[in-house]
N, CA, C and O atoms as CSV, one atom per row, in Angstrom:
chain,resi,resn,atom,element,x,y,z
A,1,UNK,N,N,15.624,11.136,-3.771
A,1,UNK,CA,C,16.029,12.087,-2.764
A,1,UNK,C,C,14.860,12.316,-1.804
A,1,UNK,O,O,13.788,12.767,-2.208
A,2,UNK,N,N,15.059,12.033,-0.678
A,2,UNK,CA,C,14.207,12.648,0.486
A,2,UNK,C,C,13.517,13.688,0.328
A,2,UNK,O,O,13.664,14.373,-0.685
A,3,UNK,N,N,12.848,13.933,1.056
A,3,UNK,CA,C,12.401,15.674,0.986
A,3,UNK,C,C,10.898,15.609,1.981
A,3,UNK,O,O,10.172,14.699,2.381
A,4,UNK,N,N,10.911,16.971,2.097
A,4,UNK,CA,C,9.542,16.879,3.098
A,4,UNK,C,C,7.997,16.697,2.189
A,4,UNK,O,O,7.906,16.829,0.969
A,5,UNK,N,N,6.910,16.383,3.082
A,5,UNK,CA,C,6.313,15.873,2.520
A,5,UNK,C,C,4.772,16.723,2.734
A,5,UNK,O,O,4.481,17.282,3.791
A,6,UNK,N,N,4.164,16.701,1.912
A,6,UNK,CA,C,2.292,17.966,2.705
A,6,UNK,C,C,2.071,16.948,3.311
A,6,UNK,O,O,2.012,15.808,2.848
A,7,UNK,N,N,1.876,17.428,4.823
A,7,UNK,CA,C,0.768,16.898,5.758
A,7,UNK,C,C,0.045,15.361,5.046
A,7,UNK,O,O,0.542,14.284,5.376
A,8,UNK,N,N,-1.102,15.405,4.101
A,8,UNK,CA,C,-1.678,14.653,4.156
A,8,UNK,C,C,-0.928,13.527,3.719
A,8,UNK,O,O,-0.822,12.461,4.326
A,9,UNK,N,N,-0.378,13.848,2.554
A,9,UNK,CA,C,0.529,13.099,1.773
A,9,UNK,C,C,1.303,11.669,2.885
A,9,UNK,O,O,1.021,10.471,2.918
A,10,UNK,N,N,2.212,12.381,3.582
A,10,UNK,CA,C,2.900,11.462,4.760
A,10,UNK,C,C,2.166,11.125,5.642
A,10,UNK,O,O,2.766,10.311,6.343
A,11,UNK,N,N,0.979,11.342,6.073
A,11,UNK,CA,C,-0.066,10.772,6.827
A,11,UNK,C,C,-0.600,9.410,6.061
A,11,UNK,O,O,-0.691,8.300,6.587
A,12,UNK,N,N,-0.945,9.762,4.645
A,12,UNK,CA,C,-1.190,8.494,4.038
A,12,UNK,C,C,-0.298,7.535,3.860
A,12,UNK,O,O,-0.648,6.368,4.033
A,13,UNK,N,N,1.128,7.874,3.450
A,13,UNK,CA,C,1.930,7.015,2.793
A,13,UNK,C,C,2.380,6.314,4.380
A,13,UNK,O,O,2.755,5.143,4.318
A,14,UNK,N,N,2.365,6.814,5.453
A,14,UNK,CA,C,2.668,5.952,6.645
A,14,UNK,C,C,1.647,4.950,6.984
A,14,UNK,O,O,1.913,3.964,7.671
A,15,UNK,N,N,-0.028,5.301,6.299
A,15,UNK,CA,C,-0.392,4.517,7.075
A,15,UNK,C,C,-1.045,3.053,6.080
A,15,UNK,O,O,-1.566,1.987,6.408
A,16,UNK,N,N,-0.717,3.633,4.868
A,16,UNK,CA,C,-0.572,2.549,3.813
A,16,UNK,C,C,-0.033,1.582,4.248
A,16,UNK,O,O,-0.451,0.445,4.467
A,17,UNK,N,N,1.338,2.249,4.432
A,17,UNK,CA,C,2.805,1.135,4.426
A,17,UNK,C,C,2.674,0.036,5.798
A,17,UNK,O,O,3.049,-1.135,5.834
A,18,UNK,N,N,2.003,0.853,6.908
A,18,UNK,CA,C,1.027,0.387,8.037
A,18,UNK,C,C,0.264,-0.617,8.072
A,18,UNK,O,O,0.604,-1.615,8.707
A,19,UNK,N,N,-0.925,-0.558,7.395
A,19,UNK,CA,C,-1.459,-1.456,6.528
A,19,UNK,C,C,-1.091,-2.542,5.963
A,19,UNK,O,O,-1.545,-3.664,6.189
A,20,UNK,N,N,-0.224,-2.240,5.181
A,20,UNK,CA,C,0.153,-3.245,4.135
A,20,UNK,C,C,0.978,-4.168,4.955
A,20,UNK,O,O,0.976,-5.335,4.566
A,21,UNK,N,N,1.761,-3.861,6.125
A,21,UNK,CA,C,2.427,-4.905,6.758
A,21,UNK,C,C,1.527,-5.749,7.544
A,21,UNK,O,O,1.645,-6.969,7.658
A,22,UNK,N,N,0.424,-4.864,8.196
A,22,UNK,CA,C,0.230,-5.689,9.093
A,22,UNK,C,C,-0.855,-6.717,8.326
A,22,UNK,O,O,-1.253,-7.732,8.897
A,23,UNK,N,N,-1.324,-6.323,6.876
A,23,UNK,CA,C,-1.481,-7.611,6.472
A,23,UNK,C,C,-0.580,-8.496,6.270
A,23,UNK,O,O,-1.096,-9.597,6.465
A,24,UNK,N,N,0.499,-8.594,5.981
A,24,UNK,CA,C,1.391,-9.109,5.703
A,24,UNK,C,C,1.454,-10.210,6.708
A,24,UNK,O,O,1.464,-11.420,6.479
A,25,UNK,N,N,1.497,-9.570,7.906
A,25,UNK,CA,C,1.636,-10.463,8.882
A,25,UNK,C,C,0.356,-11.616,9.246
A,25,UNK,O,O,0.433,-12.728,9.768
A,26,UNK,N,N,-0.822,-10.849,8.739
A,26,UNK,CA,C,-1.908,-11.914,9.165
A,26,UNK,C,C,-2.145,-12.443,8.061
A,26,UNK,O,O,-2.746,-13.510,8.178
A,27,UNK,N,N,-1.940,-12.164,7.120
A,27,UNK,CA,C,-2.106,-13.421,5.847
A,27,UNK,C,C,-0.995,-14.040,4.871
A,27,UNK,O,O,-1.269,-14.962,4.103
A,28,UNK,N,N,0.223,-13.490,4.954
A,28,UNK,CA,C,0.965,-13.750,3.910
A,28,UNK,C,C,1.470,-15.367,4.601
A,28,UNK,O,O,1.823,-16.120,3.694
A,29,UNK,N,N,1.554,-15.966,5.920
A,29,UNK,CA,C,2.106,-16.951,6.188
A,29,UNK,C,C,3.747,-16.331,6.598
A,29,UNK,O,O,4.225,-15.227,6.861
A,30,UNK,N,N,4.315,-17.915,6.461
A,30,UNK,CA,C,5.992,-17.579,6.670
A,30,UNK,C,C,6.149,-15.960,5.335
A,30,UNK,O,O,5.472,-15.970,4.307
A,31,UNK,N,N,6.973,-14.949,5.614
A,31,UNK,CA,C,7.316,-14.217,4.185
A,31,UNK,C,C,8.090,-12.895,4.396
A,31,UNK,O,O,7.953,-12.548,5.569
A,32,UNK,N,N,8.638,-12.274,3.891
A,32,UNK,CA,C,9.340,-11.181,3.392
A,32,UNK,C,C,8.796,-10.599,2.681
A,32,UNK,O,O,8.356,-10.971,1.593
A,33,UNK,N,N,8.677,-8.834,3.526
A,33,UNK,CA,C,8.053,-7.599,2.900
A,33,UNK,C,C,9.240,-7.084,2.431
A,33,UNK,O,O,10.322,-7.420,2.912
A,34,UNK,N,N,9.108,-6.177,1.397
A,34,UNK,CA,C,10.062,-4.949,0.896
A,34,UNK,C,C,9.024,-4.157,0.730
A,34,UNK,O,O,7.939,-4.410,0.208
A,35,UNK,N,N,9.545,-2.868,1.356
A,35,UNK,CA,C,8.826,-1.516,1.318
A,35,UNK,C,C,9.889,-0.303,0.546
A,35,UNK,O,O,10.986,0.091,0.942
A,36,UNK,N,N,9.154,0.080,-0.618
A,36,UNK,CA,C,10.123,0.765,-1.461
A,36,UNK,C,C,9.064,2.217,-1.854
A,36,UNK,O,O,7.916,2.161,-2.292
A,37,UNK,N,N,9.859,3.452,-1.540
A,37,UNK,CA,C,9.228,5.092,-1.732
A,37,UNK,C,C,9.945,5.551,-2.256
A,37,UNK,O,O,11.100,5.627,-1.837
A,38,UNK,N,N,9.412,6.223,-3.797
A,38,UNK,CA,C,10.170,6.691,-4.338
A,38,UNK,C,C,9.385,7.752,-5.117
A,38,UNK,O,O,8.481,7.696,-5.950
A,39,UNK,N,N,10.307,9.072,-4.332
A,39,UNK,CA,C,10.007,10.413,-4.677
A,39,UNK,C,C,10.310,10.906,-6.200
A,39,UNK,O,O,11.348,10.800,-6.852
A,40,UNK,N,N,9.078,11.470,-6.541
A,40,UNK,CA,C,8.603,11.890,-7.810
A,40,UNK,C,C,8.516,13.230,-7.851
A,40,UNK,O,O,8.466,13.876,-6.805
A,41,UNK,N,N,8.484,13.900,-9.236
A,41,UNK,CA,C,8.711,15.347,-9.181
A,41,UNK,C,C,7.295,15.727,-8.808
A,41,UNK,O,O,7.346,16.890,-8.409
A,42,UNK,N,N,5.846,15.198,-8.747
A,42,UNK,CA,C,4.948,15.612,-8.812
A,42,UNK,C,C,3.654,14.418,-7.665
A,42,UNK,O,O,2.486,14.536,-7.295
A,43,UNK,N,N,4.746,13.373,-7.489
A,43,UNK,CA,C,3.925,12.762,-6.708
A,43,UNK,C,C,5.032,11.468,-5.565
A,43,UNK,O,O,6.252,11.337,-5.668
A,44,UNK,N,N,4.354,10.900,-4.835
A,44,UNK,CA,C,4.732,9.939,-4.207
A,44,UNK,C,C,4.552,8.339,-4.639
A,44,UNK,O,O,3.370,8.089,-4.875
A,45,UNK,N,N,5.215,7.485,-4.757
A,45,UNK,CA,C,4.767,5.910,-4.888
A,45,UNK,C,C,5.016,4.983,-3.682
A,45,UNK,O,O,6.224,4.864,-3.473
A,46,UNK,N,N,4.463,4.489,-3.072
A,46,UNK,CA,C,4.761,3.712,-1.955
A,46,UNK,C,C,3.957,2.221,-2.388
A,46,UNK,O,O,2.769,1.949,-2.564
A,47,UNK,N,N,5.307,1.362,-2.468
A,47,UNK,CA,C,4.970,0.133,-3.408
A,47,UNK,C,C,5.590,-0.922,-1.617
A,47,UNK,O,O,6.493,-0.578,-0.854
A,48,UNK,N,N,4.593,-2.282,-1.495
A,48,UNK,CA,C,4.992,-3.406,-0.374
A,48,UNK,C,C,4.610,-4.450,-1.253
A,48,UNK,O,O,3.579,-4.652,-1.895
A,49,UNK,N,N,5.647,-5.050,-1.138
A,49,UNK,CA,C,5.928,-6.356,-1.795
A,49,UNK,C,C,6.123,-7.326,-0.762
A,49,UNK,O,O,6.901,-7.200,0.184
A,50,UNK,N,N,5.036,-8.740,-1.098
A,50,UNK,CA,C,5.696,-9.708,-0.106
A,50,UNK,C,C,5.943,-11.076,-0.751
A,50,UNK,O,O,5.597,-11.245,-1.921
A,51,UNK,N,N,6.759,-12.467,0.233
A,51,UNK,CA,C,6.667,-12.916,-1.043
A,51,UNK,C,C,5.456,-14.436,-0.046
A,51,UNK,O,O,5.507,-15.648,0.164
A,52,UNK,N,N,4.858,-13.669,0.145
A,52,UNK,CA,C,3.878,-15.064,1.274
A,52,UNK,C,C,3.193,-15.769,0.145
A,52,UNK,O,O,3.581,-15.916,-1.013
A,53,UNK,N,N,1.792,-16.285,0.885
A,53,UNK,CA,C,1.315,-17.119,0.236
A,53,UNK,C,C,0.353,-16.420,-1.010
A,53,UNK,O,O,0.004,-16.954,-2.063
A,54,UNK,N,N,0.082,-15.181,-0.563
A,54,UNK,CA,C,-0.884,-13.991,-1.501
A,54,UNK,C,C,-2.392,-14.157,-0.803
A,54,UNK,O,O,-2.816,-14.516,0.296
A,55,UNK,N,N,-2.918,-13.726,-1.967
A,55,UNK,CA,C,-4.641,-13.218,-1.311
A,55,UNK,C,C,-5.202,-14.474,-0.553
A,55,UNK,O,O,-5.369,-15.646,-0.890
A,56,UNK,N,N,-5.422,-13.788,0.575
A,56,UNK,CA,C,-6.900,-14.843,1.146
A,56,UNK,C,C,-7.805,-15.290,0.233
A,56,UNK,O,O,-8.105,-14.721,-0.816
A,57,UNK,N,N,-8.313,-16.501,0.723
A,57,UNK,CA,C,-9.050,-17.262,-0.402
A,57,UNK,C,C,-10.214,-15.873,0.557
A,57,UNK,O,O,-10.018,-15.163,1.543
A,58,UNK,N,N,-11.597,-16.087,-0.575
A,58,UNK,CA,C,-12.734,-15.264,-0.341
A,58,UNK,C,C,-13.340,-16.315,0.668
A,58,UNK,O,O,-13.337,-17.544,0.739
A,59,UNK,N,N,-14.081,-14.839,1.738
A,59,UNK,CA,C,-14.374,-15.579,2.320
A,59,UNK,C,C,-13.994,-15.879,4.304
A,59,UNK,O,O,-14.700,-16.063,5.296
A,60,UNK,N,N,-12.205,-15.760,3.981
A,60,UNK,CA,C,-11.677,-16.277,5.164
A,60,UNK,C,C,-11.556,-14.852,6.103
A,60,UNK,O,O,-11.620,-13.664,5.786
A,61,UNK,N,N,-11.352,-15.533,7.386
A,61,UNK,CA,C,-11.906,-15.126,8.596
A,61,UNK,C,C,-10.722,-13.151,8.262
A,61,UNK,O,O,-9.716,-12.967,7.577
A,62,UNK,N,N,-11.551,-12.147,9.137
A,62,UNK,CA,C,-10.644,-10.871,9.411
A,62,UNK,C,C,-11.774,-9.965,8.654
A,62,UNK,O,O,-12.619,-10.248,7.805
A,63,UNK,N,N,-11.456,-8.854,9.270
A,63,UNK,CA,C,-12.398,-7.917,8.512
A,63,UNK,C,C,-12.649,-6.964,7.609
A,63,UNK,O,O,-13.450,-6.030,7.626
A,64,UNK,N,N,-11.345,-7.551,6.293
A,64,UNK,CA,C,-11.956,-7.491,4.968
A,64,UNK,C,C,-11.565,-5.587,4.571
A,64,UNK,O,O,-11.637,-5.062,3.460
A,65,UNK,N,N,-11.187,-4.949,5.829
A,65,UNK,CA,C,-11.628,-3.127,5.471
A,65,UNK,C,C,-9.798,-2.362,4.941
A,65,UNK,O,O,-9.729,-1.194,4.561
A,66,UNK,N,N,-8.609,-3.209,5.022
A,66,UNK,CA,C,-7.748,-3.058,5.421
A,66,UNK,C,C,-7.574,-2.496,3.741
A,66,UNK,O,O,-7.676,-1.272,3.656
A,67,UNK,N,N,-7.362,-3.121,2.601
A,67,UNK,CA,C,-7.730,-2.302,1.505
A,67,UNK,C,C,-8.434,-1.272,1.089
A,67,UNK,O,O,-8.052,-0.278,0.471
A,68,UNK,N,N,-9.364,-1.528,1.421
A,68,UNK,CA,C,-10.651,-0.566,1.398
A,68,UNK,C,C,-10.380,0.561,1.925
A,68,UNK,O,O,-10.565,1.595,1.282
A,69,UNK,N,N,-9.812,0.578,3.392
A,69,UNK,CA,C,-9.456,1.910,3.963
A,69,UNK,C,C,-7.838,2.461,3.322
A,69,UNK,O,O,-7.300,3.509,3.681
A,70,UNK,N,N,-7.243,1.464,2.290
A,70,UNK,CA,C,-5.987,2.246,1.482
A,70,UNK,C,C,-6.588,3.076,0.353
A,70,UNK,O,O,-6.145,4.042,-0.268
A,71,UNK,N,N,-7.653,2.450,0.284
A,71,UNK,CA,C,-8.136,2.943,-1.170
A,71,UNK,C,C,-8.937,4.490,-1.007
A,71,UNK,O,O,-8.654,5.478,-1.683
A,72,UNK,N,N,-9.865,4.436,-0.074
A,72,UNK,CA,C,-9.998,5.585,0.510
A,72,UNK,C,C,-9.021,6.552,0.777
A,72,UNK,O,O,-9.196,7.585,0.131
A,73,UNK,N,N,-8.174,6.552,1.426
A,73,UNK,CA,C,-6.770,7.274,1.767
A,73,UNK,C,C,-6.482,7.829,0.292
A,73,UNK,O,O,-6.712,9.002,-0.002
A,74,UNK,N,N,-5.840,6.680,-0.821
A,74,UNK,CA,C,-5.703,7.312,-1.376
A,74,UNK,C,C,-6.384,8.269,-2.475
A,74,UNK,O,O,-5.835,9.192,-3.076
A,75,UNK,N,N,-7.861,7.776,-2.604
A,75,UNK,CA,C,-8.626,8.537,-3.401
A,75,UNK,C,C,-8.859,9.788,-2.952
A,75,UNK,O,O,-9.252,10.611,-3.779
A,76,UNK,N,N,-8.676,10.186,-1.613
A,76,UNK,CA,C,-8.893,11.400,-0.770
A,76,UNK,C,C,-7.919,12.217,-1.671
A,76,UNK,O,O,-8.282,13.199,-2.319
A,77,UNK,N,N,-6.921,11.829,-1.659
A,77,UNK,CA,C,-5.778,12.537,-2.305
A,77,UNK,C,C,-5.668,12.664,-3.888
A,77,UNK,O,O,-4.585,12.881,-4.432
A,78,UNK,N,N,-6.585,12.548,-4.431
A,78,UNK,CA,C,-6.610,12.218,-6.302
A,78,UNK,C,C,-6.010,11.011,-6.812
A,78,UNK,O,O,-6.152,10.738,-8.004
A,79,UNK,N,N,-5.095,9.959,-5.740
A,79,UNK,CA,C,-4.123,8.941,-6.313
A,79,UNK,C,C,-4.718,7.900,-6.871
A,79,UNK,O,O,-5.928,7.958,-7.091
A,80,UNK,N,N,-3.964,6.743,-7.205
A,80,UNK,CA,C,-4.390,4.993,-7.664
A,80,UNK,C,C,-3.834,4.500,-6.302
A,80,UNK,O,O,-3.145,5.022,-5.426
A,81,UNK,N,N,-4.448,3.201,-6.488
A,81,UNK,CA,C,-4.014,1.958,-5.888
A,81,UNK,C,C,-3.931,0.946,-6.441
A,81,UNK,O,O,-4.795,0.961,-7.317
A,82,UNK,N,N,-3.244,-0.219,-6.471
A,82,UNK,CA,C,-2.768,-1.531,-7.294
A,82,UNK,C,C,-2.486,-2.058,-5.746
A,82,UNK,O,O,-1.637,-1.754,-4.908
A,83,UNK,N,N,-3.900,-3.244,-5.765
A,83,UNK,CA,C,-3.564,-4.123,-4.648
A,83,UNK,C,C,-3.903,-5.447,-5.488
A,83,UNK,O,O,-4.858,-5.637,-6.241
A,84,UNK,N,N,-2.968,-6.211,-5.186
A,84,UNK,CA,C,-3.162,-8.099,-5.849
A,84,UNK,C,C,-2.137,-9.188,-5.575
A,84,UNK,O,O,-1.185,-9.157,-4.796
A,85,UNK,N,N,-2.442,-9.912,-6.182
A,85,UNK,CA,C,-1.354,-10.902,-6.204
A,85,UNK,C,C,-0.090,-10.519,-7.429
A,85,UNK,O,O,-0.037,-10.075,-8.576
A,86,UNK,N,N,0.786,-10.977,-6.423
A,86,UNK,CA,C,2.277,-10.700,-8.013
A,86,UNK,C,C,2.167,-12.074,-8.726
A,86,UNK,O,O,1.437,-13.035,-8.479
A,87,UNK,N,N,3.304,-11.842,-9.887
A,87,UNK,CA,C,3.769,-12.826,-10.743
A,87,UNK,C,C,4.244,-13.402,-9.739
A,87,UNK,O,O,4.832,-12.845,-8.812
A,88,UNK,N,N,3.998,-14.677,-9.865
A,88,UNK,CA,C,5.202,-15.742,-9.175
A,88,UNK,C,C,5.262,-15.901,-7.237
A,88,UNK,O,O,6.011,-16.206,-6.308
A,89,UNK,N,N,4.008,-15.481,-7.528
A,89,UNK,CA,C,3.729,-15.510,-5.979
A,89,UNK,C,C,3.934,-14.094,-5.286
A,89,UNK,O,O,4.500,-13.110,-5.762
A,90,UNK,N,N,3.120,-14.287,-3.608
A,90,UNK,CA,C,3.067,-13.080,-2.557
A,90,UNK,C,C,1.638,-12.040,-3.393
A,90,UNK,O,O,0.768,-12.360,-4.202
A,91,UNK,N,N,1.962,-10.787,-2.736
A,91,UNK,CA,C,0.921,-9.649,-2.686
A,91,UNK,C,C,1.633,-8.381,-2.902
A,91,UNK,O,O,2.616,-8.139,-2.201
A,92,UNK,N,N,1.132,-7.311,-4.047
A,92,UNK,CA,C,1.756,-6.129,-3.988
A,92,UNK,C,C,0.317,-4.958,-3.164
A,92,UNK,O,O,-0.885,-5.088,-2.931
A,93,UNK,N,N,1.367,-3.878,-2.970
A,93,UNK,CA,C,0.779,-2.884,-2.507
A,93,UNK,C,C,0.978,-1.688,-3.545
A,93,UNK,O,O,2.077,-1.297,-3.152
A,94,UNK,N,N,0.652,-0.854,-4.598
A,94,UNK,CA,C,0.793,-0.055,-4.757
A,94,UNK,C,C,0.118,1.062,-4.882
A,94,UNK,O,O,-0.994,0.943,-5.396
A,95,UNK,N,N,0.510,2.289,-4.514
A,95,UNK,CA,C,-0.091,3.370,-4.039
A,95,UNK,C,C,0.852,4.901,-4.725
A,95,UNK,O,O,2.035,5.110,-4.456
A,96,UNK,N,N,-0.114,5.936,-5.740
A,96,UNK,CA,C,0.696,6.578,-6.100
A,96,UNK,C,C,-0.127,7.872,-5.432
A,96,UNK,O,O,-1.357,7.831,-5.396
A,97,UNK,N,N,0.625,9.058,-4.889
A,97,UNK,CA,C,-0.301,9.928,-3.986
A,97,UNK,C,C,0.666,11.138,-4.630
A,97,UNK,O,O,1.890,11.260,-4.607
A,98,UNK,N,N,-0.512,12.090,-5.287
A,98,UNK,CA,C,0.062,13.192,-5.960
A,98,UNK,C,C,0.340,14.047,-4.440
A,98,UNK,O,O,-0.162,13.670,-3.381
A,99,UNK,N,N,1.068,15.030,-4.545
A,99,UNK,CA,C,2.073,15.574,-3.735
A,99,UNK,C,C,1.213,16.693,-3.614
A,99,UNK,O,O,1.287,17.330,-2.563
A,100,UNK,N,N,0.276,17.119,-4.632
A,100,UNK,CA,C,-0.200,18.763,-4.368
A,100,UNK,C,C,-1.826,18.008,-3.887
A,100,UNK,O,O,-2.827,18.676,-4.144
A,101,UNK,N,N,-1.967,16.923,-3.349
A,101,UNK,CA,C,-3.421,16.576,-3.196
A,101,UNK,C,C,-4.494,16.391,-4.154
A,101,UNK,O,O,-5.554,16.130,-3.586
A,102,UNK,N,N,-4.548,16.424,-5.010
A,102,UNK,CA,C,-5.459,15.941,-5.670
A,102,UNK,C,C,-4.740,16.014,-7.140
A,102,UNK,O,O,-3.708,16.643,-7.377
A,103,UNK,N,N,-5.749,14.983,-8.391
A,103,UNK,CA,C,-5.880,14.145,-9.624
A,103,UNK,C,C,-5.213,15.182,-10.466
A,103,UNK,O,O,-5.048,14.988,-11.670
């Protein structure tokens, strides 16, 4: 169920999901994102799934901060992050952001 969201909370989870595409677009190759949010009694999950080629080898060209600045985001907020390669190919995004701001 929908519902409104604290300030920071939807500031992050937009700009995750932000993030996570527009890697999508510069590294996954040909591919298909799914972006899936699903409201929790106590927190948020904002999970991007793609099914491209997955992680840049180390190394290759771009500037590397686009995780880094999810991870920040969400540590601001007490949350996790789960960024990698999936089973069976592509890249997940996951991001869980407690609702009252912090751990």
């Amino acid at each position: 169920e929908v519902r409104p969201l604290p300030f920071g909370v939807d500031v992050a989870a937009f700009r995750i999901v932000q993030e996570a595409l527009t890697n999508v677009a510069r590294h996954a190759g040909p591919a298909t994102a799914n972006v899936r949010i699903t409201y929790g009694d106590r927190d948020l999950t904002v999970q991007v799934d793609d099914d491209g080629r997955g992680a840049p080898a180390p190394g290759a060209a771009g500037s590397g901060k686009g995780i880094g600045g999810m991870r920040e985001r969400v540590a601001a907020l007490g949350g996790d992050l789960e960024a990698g390669p999936r089973s069976g190919g592509g890249f997940r995004i996951r991001a869980r952001l407690p609702l009252d701001g912090a751990g």
